[in-house]
Kinemage of the C-alpha trace (Angstrom):
@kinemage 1
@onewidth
@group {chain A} dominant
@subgroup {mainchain}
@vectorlist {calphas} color= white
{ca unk a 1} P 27.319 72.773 -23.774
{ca unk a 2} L 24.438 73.358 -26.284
{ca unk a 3} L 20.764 71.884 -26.050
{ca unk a 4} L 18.162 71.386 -28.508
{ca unk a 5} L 15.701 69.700 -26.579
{ca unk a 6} L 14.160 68.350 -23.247
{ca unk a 7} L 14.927 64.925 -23.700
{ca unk a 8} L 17.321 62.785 -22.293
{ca unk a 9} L 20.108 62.995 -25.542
{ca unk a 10} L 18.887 66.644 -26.071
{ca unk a 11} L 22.376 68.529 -25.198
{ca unk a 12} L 26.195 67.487 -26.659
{ca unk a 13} L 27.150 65.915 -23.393
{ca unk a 14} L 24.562 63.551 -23.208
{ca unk a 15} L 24.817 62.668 -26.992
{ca unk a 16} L 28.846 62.693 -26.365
{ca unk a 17} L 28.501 59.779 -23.653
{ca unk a 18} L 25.934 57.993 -26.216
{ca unk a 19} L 27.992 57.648 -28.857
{ca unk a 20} L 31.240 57.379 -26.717
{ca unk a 21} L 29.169 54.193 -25.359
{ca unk a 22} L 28.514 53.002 -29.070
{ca unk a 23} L 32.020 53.295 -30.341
{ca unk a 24} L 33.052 51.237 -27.281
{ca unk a 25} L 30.580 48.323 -26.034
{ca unk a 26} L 30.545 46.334 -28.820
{ca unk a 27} L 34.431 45.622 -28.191
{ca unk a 28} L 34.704 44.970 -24.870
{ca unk a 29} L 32.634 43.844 -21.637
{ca unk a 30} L 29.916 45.654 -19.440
{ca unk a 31} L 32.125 45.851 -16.957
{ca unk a 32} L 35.484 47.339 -18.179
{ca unk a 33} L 33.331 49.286 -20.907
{ca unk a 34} L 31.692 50.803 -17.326
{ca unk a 35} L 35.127 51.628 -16.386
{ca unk a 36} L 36.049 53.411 -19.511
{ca unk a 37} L 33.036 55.533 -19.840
{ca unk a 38} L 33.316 56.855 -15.919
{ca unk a 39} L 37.094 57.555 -16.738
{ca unk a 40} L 36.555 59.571 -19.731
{ca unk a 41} L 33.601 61.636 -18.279
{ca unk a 42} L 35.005 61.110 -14.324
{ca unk a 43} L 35.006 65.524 -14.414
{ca unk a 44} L 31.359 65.482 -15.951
{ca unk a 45} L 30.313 62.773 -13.309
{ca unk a 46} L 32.118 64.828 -10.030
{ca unk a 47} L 29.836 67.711 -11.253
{ca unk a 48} L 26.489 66.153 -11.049
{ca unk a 49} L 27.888 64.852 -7.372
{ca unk a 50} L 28.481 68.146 -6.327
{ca unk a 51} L 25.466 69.849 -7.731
{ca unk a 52} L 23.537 66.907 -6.130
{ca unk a 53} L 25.266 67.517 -2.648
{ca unk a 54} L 24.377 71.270 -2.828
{ca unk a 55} L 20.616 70.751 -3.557
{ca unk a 56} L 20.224 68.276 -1.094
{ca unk a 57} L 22.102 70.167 1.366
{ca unk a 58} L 19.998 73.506 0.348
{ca unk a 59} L 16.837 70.946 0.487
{ca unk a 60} L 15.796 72.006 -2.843
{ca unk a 61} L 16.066 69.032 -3.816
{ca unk a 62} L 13.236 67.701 -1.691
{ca unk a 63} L 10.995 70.754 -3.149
{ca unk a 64} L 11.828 70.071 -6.633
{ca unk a 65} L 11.080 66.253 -5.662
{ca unk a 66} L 7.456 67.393 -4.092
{ca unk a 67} L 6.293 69.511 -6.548
């Protein structure tokens, strides 16, 4: 994964999942368009869990949270 910035669209997965997004909302609902996106980027998604688990679990996430 490359980034070029800090913002929120400033690596390729981010800017993947945008334009994924663009190519499919205007064709069907919120809903099922909801569904699509978390089954095309479900491995992406089960990786932020898990790094979320671990940082909560190693309470870092509580010091990143403070400072």
């Amino acid at each position: 994964m490359g980034t070029w910035g800090t913002g929120i669209y400033g690596n390729d997965t981010a800017e993947e999942v945008r334009e994924f997004c663009n190519e499919i909302f205007p064709f069907v609902s919120v809903e099922e368009g909801n569904r699509i996106v978390f089954r095309e980027f479900k491995d992406i998604l089960e990786d932020v869990a898990k790094l979320r688990e671990i940082l909560v679990d190693n309470k870092k996430l509580k010091q990143i949270i403070k400072n």
